[in-house]
C-alpha positions as CSV (number, residue, x, y, z in Angstrom):
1,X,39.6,-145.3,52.0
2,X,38.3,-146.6,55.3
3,X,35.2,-145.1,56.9
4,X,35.2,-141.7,58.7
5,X,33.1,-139.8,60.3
6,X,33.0,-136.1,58.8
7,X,31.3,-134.3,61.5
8,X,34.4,-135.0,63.7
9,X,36.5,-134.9,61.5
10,X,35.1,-131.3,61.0
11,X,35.3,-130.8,64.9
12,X,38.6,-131.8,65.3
13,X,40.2,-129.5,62.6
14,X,38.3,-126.4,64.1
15,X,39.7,-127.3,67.3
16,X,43.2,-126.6,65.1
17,X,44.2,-130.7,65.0
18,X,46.0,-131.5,61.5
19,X,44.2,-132.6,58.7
20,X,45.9,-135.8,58.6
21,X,45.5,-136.7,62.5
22,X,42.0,-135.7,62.4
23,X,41.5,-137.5,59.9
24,X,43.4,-140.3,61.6
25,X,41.2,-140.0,64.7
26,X,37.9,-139.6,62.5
27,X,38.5,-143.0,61.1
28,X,39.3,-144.9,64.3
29,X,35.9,-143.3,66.2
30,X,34.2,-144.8,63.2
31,X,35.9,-148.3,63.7
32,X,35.2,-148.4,67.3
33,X,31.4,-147.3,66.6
34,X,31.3,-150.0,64.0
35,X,32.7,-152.5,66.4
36,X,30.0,-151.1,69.6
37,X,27.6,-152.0,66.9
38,X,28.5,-155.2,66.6
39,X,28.6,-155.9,69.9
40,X,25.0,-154.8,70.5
41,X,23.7,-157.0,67.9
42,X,25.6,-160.0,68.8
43,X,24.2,-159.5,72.4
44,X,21.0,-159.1,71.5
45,X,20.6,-162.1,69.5
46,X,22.2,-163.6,72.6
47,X,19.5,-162.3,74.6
48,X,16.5,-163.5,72.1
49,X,18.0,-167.2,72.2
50,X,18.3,-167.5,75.8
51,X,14.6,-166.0,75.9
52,X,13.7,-168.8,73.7
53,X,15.4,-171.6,75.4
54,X,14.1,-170.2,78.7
55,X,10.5,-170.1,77.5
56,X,11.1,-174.1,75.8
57,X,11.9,-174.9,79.2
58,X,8.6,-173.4,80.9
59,X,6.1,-173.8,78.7
């Protein structure tokens, strides 16, 4: 089962979506956020290793 996130999951089946495309839509806001995440940590290590090479350079 792939990773959802319940809480809009929840939302979306108040707002009178069907279970299974809430559901549907639950799971791909949690790949997306997975995939943001990801994103942020590659460009922060991007970030730290042009820091370094930067401070190589001056110091």
């Amino acid at each position: 089962m792939a990773l959802m996130l319940s809480k809009t999951y929840d939302a979306l089946v108040a707002a009178g979506a069907p279970e299974d495309k809430a559901r549907a839509a639950a799971e791909e806001v949690a790949g997306m956020n997975a995939r943001l995440i990801r994103l942020e940590i590659t460009t922060s290590i991007g970030a730290v290793g042009v820091l370094i090479l930067l401070l190589k350079a001056f110091i």
